[in-house]
C-alpha positions as CSV (number, residue, x, y, z in Angstrom):
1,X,34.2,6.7,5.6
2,X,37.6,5.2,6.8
3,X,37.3,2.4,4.3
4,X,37.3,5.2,1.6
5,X,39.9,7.3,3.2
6,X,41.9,3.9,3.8
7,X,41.6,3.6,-0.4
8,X,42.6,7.3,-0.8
9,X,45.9,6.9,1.0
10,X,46.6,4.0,-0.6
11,X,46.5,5.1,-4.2
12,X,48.1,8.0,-3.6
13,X,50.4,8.2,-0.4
14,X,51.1,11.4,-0.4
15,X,47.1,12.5,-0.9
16,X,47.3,15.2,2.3
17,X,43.9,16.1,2.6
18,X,42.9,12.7,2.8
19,X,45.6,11.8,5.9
20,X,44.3,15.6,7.5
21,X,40.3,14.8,7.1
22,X,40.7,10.8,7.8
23,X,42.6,12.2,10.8
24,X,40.3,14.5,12.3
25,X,37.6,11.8,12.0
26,X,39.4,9.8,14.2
27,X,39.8,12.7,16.5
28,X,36.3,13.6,16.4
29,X,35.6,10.0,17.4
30,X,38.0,9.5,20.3
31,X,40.6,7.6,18.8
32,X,43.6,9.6,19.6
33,X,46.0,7.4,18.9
34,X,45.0,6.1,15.5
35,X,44.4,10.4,14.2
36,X,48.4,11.2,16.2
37,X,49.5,8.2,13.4
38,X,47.3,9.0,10.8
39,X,48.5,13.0,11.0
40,X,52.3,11.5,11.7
41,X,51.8,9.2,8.4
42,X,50.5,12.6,6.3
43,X,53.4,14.8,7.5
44,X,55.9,11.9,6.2
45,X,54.5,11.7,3.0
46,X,53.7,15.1,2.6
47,X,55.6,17.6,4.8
48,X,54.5,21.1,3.2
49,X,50.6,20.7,3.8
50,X,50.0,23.0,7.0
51,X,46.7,22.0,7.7
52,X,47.9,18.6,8.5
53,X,50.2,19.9,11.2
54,X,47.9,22.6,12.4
55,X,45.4,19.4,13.1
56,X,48.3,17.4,14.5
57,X,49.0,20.5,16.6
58,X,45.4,21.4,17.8
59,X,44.6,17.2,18.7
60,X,47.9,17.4,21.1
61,X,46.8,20.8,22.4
62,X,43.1,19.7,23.5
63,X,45.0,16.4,24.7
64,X,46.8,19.0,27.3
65,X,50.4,18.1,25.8
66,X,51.0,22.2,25.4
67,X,54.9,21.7,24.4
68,X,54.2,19.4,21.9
69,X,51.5,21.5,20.4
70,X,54.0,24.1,20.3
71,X,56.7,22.0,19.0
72,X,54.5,21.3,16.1
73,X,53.2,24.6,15.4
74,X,56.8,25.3,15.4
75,X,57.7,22.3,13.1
76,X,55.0,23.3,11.1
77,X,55.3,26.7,10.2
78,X,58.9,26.4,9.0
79,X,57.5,23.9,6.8
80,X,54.6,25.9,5.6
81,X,55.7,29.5,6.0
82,X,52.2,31.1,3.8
83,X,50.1,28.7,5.9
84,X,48.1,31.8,7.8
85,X,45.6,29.4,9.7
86,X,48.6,27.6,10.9
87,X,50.1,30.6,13.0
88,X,45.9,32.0,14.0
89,X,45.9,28.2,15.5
90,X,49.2,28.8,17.3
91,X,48.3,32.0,18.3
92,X,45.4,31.2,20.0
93,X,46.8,28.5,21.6
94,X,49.3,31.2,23.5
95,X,46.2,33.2,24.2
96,X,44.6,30.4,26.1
97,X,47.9,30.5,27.7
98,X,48.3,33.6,28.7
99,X,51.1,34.5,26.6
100,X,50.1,37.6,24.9
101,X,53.7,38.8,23.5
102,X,54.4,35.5,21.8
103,X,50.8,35.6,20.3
104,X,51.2,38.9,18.8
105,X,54.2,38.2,17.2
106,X,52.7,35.2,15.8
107,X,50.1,37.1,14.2
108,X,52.3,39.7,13.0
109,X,54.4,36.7,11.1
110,X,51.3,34.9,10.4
């Protein structure tokens, strides 16, 4: 699979859903660091696909870096306004949290 979504990229740099699912593999398999570059490499090439920064958002979140989940939701949502499961991830991430007005809001924008 990674030598396939290795040739995917390659042919076309800015193919998103490549980066995204070639990403969560990595994630999926415990390589942290290789899906945080593979998401970073998608959003360069290819800032307006929310799915890659909801991914990039929800690998930092389960990593226990909070802020910078919520830097990226942020990020990514002024990037991909119409992206709904982008503000449903952040939301529930300020559930877990305990931070019931700012989740609200986001579903209300979302």
């Amino acid at each position: 699979a990674r030598r396939l979504f290795g040739q995917a990229v390659n042919a076309d740099r800015k193919h998103a859903q490549a980066w995204q699912s070639w990403g969560v593999v990595e994630t999926r398999a415990g390589n942290y660091k290789i899906a945080k570059t593979l998401f970073e490499c998608g959003i360069r090439n290819d800032p307006s696909h929310g799915a890659l920064w909801q991914a990039y958002a929800t690998l930092e979140s389960r990593r226990g870096n909070i802020e910078g989940a919520r830097r990226l939701f942020a990020r990514g949502v002024v990037k991909c306004p119409n992206h709904v499961p982008l503000y449903q991830a952040w939301a529930c991430l300020e559930m877990r949290s305990e931070n019931f007005a700012k989740a609200k809001t986001l579903i209300s924008e979302g």
